[in-house]
N, C-alpha and C positions, 0 to 999 in steps of 0.2 A: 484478426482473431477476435471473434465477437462473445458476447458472453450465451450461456446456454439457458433457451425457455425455460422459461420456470411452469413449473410442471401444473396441474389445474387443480384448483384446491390447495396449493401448497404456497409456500412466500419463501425467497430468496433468504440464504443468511447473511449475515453480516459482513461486511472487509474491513478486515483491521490493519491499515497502513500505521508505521511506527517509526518514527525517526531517527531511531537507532538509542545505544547507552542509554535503553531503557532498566528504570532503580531494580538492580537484583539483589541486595543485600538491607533497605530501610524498608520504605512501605511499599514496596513491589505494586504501584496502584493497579499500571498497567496490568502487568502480568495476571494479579488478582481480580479484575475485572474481566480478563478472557475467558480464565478457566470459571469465574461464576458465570457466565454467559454460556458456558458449554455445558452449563449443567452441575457445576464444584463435584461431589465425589460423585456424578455421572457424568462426571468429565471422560471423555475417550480422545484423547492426542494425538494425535500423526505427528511426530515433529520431523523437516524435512531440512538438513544442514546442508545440501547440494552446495549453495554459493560458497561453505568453506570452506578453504586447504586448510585449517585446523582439526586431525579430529576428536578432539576432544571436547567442539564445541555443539553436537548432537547430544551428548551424554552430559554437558553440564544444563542445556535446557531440560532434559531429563529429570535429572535431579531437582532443578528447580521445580519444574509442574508436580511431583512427586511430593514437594515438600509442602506447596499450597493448594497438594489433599486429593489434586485431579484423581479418578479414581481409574482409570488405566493411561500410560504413555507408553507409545511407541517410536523409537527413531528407526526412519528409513533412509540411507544414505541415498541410494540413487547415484550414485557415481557417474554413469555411465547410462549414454542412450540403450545399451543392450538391459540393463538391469532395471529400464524403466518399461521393460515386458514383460519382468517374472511375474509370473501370475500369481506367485504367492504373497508376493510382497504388495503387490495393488488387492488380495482378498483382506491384507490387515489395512490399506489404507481405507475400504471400501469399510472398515466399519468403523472408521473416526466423524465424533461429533464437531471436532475442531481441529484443525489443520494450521499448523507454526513455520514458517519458512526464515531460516535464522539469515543473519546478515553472510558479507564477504562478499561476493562480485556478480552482479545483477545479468552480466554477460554467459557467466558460466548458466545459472539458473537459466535463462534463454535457449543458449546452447548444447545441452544437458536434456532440459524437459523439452520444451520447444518441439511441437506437435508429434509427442510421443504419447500412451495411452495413459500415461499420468495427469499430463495438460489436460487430455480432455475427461478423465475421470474427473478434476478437481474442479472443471466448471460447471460437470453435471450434479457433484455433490454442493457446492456451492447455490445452485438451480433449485435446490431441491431440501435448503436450510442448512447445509452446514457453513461454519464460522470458519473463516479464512484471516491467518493474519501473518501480517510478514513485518520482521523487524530490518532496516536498515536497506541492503541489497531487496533482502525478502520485498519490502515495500513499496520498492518502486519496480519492481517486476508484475504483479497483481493486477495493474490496468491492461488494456488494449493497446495501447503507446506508453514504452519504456523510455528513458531517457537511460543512455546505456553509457553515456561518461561524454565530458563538459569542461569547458575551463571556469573557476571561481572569475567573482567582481561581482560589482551589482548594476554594471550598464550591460545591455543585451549588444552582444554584434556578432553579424554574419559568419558562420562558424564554428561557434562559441559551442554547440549543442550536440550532439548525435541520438538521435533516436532509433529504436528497435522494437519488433513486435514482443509484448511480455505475453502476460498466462491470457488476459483476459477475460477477467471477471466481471471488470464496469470497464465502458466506453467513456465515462463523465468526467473522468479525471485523469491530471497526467501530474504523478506525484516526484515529490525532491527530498532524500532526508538529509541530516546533518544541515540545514537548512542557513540557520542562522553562521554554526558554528564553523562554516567551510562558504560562507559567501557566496551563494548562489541563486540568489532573487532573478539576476542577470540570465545566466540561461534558463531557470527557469521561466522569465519573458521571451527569449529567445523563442523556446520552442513554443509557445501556444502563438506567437507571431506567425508561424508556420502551420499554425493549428491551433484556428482561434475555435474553435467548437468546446471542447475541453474546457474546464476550471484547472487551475494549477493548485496543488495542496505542497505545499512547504513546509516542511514538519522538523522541525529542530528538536535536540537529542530530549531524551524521557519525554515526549508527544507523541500522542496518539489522534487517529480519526475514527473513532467506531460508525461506520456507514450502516447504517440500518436499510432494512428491505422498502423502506418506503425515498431513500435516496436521503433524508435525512441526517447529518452526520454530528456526530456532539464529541467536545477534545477532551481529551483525558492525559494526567500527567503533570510536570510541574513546566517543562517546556513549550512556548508558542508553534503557534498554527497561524501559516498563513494563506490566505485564499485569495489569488490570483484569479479575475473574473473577465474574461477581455470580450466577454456579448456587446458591450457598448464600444467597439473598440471603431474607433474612427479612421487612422491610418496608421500604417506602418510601411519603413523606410527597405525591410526585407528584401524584396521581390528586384532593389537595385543596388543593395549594397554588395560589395567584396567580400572576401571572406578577410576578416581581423576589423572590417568596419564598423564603426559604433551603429546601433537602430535605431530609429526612433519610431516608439509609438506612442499615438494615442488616447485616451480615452478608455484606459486598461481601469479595471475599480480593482482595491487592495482591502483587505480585511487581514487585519490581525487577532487572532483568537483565542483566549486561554481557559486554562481547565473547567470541563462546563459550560462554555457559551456549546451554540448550534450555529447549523449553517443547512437550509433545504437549497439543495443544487436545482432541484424542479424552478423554486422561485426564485431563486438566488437570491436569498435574505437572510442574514446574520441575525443572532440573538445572544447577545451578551449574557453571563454564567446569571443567573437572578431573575433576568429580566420577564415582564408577562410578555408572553406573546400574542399581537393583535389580531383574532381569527375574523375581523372584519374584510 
């Protein structure tokens, strides 16, 4: 599932991958930095609660973007592969400037949209500038490779990982949230061992990655970011291990990143929150 040409003249929008128990109640950074990116009161919403058997969790994002001013929200539930053809319900997606994919099960979101005319509506509006962001589930669905459930630890072995096609917006990254708080550095080695092409983004809970249209991405939040880089990756033990066996790899590079550093995936160079950056 690869992401859609961006159209000529125009620049891709943002992905905003979110690690989940992002702050809804103090300084909502996150939150308040979406909806100013979508415009603040020309905010226009999609908010899309597919991953959750909760429902009341489309309606308290509601209320939230509502409260910080966005100037229209919509939830569309999408329940259902059938309901992701009403054509009424994609002429109100088709006029959101920012698209929210709340947490709950990154399988369901798969299973649910997953090459229905929703999927490929939201990679053409993404194509074509709007802002995509997904909290929890939401965010690890959003790339081209999903990582659809995993066992915690922090050593990688044979196993350990399952991967699934998500919406596919970027190919660049294959994201993990609840990151820190659920121990899973491990498969998330795992899988770019399988698929060393990819960065891996680890985003622990209130962490954000705003990915901007030039591949650029800066963190936002009070939670770390980790960037899993395995270009330089020398060997890995994959390709002969069992499945429950430990891996070993090589020559993987680790960045850990908090509120404000950057990171261009182009070059794969980190910049701490302050720091100048060298255009040498």
């Amino acid at each position: 599932m690869t992401p859609s040409r961006v159209p000529d003249g125009q620049q891709r929008g943002f992905i905003v991958p979110i690690g989940g128990a992002e702050d809804k109640v103090g300084a909502e950074s996150i939150l308040k930095r979406f909806v100013r990116l979508c415009g603040k009161r020309e905010a226009r919403i999609a908010v899309i609660p597919t991953a959750s058997e909760l429902r009341t969790t489309g309606r308290r994002y509601e209320e939230l973007f509502r409260g910080l001013k966005a100037g229209k929200v919509w939830v569309l539930a999408f329940e259902t592969r059938q309901q992701c053809e009403d054509l009424e319900e994609l002429a109100v997606l088709e006029k959101a400037n920012g698209v929210f994919l709340t947490g709950g099960s990154q399988l369901r979101l798969s299973t649910t949209l997953g090459g229905t005319p929703v999927a490929k509506a939201l990679r053409a509006m993404n194509a074509r500038g709007v802002h995509v962001a997904g909290t929890s589930a939401g965010a690890a669905f959003l790339p081209e490779h999903m990582i659809a459930y995993g066992d915690e630890g922090p050593t990688p072995r044979a196993g350990m990982v399952s991967l699934a096609p998500g919406l596919g917006l970027t190919n660049r990254v294959i994201v993990d949230q609840h990151f820190k708080e659920r121990d899973r550095l491990g498969r998330l080695l795992a899988a770019l061992a399988s698929n060393p092409f990819a960065h891996g983004i680890g985003l622990d809970e209130d962490a954000a990655a705003f990915i901007g249209p030039d591949d650029t991405l800066e963190v936002a939040g009070t939670g770390g970011l980790t960037i899993v880089d395995p270009a330089e990756m020398e060997y890995s033990s994959m390709d002969r291990a069992k499945v429950g066996d430990p891996v070993s790899v090589i020559g993987v590079k680790i960045h850990v990143l908090l509120n404000g550093a950057r990171y261009d995936l182009h070059e794969r160079r980190a910049t701490a929150a302050g720091a100048e950056v060298d255009e040498s």
